[in-house]
N, CA and C atoms as a LAMMPS dump frame, in Angstrom:
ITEM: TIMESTEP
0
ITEM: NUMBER OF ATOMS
261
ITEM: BOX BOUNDS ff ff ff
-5.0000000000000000e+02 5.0000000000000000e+02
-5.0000000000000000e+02 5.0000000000000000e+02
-5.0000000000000000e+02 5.0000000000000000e+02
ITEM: ATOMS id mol type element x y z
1 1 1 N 8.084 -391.647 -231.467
2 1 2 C 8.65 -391.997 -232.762
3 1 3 C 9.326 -390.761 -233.353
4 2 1 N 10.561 -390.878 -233.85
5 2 2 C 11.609 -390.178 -234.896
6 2 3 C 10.572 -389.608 -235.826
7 3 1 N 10.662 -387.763 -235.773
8 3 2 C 10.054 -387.409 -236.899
9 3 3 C 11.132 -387.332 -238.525
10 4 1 N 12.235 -386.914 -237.537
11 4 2 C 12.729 -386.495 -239.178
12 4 3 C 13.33 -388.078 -239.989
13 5 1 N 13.742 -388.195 -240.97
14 5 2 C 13.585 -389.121 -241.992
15 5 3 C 15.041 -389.883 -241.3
16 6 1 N 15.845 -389.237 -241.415
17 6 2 C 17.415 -389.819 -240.92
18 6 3 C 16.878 -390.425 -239.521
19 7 1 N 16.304 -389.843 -238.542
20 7 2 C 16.08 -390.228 -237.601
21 7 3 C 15.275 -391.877 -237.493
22 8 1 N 14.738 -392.085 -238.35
23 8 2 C 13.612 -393.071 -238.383
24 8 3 C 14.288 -393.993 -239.102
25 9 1 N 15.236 -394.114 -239.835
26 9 2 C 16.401 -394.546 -240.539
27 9 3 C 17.21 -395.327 -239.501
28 10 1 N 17.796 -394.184 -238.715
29 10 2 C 18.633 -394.54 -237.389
30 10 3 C 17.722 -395.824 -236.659
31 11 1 N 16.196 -395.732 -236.135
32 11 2 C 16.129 -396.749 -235.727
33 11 3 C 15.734 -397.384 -236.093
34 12 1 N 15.534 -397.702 -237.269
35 12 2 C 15.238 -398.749 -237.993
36 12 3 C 16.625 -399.705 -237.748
37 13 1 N 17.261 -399.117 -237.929
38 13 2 C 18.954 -399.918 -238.351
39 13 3 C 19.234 -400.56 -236.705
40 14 1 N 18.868 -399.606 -235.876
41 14 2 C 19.318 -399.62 -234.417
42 14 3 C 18.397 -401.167 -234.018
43 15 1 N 17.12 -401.352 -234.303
44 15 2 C 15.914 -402.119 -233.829
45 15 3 C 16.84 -403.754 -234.495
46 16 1 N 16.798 -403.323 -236.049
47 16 2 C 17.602 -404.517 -236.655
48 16 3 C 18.852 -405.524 -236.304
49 17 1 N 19.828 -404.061 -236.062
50 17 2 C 20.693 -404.832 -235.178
51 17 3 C 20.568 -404.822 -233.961
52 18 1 N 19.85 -404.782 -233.016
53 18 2 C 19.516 -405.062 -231.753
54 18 3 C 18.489 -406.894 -232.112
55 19 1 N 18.338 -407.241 -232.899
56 19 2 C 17.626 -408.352 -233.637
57 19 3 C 18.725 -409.099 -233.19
58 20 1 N 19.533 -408.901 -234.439
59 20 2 C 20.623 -409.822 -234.291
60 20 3 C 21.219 -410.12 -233.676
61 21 1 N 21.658 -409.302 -232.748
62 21 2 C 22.381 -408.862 -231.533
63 21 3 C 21.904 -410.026 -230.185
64 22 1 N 20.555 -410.111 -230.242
65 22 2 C 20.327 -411.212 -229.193
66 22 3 C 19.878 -412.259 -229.918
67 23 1 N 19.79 -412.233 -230.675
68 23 2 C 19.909 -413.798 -231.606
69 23 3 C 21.391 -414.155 -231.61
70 24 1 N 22.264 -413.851 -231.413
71 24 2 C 23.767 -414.093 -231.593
72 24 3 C 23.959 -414.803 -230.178
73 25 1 N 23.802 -413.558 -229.195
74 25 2 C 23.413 -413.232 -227.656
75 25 3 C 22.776 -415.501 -227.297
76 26 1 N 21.808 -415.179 -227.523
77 26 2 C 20.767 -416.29 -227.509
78 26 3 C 22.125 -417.672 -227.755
79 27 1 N 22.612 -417.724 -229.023
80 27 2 C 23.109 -419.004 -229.94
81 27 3 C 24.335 -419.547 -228.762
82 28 1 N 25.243 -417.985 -227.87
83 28 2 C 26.063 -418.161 -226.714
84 28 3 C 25.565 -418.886 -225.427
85 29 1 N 24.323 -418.359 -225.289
86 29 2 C 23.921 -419.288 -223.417
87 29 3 C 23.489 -420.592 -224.479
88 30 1 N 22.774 -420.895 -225.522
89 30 2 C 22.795 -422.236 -225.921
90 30 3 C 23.82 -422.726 -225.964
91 31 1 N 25.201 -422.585 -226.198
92 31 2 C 26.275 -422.851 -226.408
93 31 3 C 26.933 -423.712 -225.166
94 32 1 N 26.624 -422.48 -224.021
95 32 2 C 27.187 -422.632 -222.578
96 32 3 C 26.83 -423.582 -222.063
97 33 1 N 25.314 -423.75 -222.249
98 33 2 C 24.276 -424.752 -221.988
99 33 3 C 24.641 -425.561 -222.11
100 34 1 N 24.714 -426.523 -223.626
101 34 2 C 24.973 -427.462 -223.922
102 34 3 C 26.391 -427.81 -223.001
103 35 1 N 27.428 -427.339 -222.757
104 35 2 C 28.972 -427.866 -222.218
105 35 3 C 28.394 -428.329 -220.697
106 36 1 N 27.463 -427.268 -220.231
107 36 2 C 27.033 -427.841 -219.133
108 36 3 C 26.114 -428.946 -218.47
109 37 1 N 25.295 -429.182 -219.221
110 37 2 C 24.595 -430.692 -219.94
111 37 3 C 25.69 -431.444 -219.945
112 38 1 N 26.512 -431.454 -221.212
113 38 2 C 27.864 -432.607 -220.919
114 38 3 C 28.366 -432.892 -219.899
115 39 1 N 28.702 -431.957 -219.252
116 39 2 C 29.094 -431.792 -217.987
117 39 3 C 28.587 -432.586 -216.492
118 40 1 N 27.286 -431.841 -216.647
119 40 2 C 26.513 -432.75 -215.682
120 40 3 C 26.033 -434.774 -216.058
121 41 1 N 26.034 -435.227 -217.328
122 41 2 C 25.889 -435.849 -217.586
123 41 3 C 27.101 -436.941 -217.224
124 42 1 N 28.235 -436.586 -217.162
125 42 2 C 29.238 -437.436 -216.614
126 42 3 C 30.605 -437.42 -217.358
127 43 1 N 30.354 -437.579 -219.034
128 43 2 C 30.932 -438.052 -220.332
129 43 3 C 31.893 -437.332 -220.528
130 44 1 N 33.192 -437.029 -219.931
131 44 2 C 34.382 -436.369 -220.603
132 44 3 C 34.227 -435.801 -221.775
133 45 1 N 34.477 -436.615 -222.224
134 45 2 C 34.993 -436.887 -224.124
135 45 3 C 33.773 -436.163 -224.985
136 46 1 N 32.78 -436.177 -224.646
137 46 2 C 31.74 -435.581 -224.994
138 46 3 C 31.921 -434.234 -224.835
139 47 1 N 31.831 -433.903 -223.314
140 47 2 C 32.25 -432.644 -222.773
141 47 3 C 33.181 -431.692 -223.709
142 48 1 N 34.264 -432.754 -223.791
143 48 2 C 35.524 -432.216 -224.527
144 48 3 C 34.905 -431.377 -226.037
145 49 1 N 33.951 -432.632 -226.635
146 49 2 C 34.148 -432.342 -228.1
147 49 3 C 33.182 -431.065 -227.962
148 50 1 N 31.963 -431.163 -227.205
149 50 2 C 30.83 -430.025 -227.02
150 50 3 C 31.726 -428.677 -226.89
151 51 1 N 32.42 -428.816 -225.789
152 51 2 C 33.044 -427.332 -225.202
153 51 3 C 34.156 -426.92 -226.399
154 52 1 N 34.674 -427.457 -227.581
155 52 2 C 35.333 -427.131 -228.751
156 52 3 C 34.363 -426.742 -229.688
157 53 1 N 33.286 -427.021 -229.475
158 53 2 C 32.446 -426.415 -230.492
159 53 3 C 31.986 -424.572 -229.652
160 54 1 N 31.68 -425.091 -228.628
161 54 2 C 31.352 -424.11 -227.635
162 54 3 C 32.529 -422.887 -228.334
163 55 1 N 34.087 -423.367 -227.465
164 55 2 C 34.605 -421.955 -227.748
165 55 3 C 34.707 -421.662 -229.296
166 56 1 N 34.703 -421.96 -229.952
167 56 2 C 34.544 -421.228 -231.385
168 56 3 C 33.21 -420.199 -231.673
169 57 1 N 31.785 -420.776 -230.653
170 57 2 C 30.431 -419.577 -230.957
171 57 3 C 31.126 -418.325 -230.265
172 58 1 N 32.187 -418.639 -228.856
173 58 2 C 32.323 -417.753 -227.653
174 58 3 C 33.235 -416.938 -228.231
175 59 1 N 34.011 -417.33 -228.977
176 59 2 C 35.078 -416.464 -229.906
177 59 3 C 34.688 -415.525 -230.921
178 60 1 N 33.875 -415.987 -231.372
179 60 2 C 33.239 -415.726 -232.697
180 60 3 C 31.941 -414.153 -232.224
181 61 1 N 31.364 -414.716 -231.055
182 61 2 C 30.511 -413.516 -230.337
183 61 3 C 31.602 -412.4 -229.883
184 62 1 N 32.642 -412.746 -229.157
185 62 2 C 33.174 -411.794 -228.861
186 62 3 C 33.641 -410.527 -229.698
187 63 1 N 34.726 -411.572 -231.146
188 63 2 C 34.785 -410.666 -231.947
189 63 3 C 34.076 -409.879 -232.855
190 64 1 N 32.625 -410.331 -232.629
191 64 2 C 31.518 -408.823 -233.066
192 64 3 C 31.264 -408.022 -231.806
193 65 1 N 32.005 -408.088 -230.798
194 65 2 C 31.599 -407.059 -229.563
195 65 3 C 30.258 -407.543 -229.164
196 66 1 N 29.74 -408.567 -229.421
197 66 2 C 28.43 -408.536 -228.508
198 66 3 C 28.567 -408.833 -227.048
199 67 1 N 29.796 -409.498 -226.798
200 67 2 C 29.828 -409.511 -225.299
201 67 3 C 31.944 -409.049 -225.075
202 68 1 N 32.164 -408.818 -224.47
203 68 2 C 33.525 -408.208 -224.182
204 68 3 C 34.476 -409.659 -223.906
205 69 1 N 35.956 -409.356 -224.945
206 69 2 C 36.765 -410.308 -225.294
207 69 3 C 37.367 -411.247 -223.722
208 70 1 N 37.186 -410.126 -222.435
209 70 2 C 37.419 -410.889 -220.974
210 70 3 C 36.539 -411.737 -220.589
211 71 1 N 35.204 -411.562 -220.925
212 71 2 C 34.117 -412.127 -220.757
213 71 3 C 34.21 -413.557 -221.315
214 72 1 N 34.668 -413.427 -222.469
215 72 2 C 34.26 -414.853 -223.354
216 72 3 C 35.734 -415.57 -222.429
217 73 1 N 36.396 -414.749 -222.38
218 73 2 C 37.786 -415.805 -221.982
219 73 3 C 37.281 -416.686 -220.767
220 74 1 N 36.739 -415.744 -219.31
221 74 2 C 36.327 -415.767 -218.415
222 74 3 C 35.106 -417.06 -218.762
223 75 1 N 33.976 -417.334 -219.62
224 75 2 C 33.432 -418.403 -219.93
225 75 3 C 34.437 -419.541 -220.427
226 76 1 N 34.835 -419.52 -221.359
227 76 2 C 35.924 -420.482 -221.549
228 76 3 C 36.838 -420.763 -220.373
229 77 1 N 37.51 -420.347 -219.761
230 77 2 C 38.134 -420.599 -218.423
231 77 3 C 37.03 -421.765 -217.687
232 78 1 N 35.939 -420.993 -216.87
233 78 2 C 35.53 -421.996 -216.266
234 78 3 C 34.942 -423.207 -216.348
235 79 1 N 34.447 -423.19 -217.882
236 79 2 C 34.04 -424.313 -218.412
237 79 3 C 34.82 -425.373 -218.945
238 80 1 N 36.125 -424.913 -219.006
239 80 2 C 37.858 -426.002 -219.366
240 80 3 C 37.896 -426.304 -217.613
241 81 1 N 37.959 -425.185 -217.05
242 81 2 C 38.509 -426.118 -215.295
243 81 3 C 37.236 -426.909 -214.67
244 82 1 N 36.007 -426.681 -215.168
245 82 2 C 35.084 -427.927 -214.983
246 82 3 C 35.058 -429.242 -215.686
247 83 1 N 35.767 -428.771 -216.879
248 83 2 C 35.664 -430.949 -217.571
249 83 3 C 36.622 -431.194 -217.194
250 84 1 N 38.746 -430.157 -216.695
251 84 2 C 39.499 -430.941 -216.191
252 84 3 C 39.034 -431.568 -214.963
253 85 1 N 38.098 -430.936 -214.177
254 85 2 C 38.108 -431.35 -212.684
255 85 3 C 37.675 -432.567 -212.606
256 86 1 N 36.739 -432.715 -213.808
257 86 2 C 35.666 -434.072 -214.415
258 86 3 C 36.484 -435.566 -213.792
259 87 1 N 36.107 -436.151 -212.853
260 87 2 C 36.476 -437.458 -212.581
261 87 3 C 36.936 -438.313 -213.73
């Protein structure tokens, strides 16, 4: 443990947002999840409306840097060429 005062400060703040950070983290694979549920379930249209909700968490994570702006694209990508492929 941080003796000096700033130091203990620092991780306090560091611990906090590391909190949030995978609570955000967390709300994305639920996100992913769910499109893939639709997905496997059969339902286009469902798919469709799920994975529009989807990229708005995937957008929204990226632009706090919790995961890198290629990354989220790279999720969005394959989860659009899995409901087009959708029978």
């Amino acid at each position: 443990m941080a003796n000096i005062a700033s130091a203990r400060k620092r991780a306090r703040q560091a611990e906090k947002r590391r909190q949030h950070n995978a609570a955000l983290r967390s709300e994305l694979r639920s996100a992913i999840r769910n499109v893939r549920k639709a997905i496997a379930a059969g339902d286009k249209k469902a798919a469709r409306d799920v994975f529009t909700r989807a990229t708005g968490v995937i957008d929204s994570i990226a632009d706090k840097h919790i995961i890198h702006k290629n990354a989220a694209a790279r999720h969005k990508s394959r989860l659009s060429a899995r409901i087009k492929a959708m029978a």
